[in-house]
C-alpha positions in Angstrom: 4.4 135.7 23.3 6.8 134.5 20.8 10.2 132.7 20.8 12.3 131.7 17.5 15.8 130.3 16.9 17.6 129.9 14.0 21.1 128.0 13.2 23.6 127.3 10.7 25.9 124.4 9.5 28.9 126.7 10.3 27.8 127.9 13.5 25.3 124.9 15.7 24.9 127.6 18.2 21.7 129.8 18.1 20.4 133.4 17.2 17.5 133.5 19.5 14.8 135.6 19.5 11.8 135.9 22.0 8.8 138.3 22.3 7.0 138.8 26.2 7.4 135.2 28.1 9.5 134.7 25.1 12.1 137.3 25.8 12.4 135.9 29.4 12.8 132.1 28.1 16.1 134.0 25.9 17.1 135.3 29.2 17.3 132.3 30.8 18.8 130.7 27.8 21.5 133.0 28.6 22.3 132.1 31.5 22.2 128.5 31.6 22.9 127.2 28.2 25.7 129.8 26.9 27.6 126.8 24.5 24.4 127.0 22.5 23.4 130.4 22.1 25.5 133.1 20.1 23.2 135.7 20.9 19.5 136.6 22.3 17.2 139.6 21.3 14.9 139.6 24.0 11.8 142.0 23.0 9.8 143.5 26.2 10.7 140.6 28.9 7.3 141.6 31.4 9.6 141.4 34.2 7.7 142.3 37.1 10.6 142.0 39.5 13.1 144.2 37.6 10.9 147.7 37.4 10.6 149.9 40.5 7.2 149.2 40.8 7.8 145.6 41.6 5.2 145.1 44.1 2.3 146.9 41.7 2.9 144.7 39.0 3.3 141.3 41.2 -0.1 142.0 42.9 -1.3 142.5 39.8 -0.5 139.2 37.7 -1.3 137.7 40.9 -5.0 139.1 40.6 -5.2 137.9 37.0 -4.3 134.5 37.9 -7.2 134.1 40.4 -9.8 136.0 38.5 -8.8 133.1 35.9 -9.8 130.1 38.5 -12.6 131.9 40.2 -14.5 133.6 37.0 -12.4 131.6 34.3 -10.5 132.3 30.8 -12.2 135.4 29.1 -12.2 137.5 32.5 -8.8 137.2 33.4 -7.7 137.5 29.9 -9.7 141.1 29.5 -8.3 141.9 33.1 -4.3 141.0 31.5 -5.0 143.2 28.3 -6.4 146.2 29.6 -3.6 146.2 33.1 -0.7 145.7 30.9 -2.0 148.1 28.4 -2.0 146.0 24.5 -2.2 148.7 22.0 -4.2 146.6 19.8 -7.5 147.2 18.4 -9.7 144.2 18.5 -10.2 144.8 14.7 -6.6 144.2 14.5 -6.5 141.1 16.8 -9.9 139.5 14.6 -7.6 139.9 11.7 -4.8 138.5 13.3 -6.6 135.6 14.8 -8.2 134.8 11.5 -5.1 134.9 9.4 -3.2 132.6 11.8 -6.1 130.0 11.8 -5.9 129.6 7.8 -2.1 129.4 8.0 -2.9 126.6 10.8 -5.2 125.0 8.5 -3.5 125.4 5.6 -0.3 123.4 7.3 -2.3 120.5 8.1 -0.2 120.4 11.6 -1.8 119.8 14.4 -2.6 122.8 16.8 -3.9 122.7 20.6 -7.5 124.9 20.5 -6.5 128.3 21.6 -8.9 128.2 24.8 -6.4 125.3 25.6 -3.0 127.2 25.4 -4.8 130.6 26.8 -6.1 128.4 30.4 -2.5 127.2 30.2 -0.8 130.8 29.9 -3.2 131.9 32.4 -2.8 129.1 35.2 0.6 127.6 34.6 2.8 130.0 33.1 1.9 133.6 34.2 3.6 133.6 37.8 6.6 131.9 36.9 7.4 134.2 34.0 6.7 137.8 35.2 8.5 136.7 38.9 11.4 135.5 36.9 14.2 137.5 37.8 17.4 137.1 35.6 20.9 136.7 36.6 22.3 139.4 35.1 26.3 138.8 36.2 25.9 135.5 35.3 24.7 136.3 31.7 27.9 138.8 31.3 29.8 136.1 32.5 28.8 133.9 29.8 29.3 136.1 27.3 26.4 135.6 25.3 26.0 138.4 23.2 22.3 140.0 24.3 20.2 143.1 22.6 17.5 144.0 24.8 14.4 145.5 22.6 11.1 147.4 22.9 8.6 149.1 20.7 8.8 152.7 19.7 4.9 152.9 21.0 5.5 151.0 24.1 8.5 153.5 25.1 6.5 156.3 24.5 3.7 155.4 26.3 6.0 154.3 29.2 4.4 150.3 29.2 6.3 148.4 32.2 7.5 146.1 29.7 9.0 148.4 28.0 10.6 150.1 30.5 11.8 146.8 31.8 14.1 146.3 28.7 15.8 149.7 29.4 16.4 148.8 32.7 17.4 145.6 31.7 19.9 146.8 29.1 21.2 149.3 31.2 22.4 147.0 34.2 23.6 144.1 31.1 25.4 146.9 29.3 24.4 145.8 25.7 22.6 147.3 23.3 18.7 148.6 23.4 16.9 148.2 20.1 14.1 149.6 19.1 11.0 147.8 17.2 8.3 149.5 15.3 5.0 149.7 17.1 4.0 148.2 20.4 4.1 145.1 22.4 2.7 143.0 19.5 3.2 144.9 16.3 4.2 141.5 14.3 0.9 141.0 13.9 -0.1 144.3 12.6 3.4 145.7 11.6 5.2 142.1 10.4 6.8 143.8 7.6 8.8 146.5 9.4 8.9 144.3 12.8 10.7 141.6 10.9 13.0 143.9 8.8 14.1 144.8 12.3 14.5 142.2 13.8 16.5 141.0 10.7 18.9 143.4 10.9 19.8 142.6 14.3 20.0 139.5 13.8 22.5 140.2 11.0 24.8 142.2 13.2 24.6 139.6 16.1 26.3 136.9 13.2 28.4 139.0 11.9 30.4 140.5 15.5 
């Protein structure tokens, strides 16, 4: 659940980029801080309150969220992955985990243990991000440009997330984008995610 910025000399304002809670955060950048954001490209928002199904979904995250204070970290983490549906094998997410601890190391920055940001995810952030609900007149107001994006897998196998985004770009009117792979595919697809996302990120500068 990523978010990036970037911004120039030229131009102080920001390309933003967000992934998950990420994409949600450039939603809400959006709407309340338009003089500093030239654009957002928010990637599979897991707006709860935006898909049909909003009632499913809300008792769902709300179910995670207690399994994590009754039974703890690990349970309600499994419970998260397998309801949302991650198409990631946990070969793939080993790999993943183990590259981005060398990088970490490697840096010499310091990093909070990821036990620490997963309880935090779990029993501060969840609730407030999937029952956000964006302000979509207000972001058309503003004029910030926005690209709403999903995965190629995630469309086709019809995630939530996904299908948020569509819905989402349908009622903003922009532009729906779509990534390689799934929900997390810059960890097994960075090469193609990034050339992606590069591209849009290129067009949202240059219009």
């Amino acid at each position: 659940m990523r978010s990036q910025c970037c911004t120039s000399s030229v131009n102080p304002r920001a390309l933003f980029f967000g992934n998950s809670s990420g994409a949600v955060i450039a939603l809400d950048l959006a709407k309340t801080h338009p003089e500093s954001v030239t654009a957002v490209v928010a990637h599979e928002p897991p707006l709860a309150r935006v898909h049909p199904q909003a009632r499913k979904w809300q008792r769902f995250f709300a179910a995670v969220y207690r399994t994590a204070f009754q039974f703890g970290t690990i349970p309600a983490m499994v419970r998260f992955a397998f309801g949302i549906g991650i198409d990631f094998s946990f070969g793939q997410a080993f790999k993943a985990a183990r590259a981005a601890k060398k990088a970490r190391e490697k840096s010499h920055e310091p990093y909070l243990a990821q036990r620490i940001v997963t309880d935090f995810f779990l029993k501060q952030e969840l609730l407030p991000v999937t029952n956000y609900l964006p302000d979509v007149e207000l972001i058309k107001k503003n004029n910030v440009r926005v690209f709403m994006a999903a995965g190629r897998r995630s469309l086709s196998k019809k995630r939530f997330y996904a299908e948020t985004a569509q819905i989402l770009a349908d009622l903003l009117g922009c532009e729906m984008v779509i990534f390689p792979g799934h929900h997390a595919s810059f960890f097994d697809k960075p090469d193609e995610f990034a050339g992606r996302l590069r591209s849009v990120l290129r067009k949202a500068s240059q219009e």
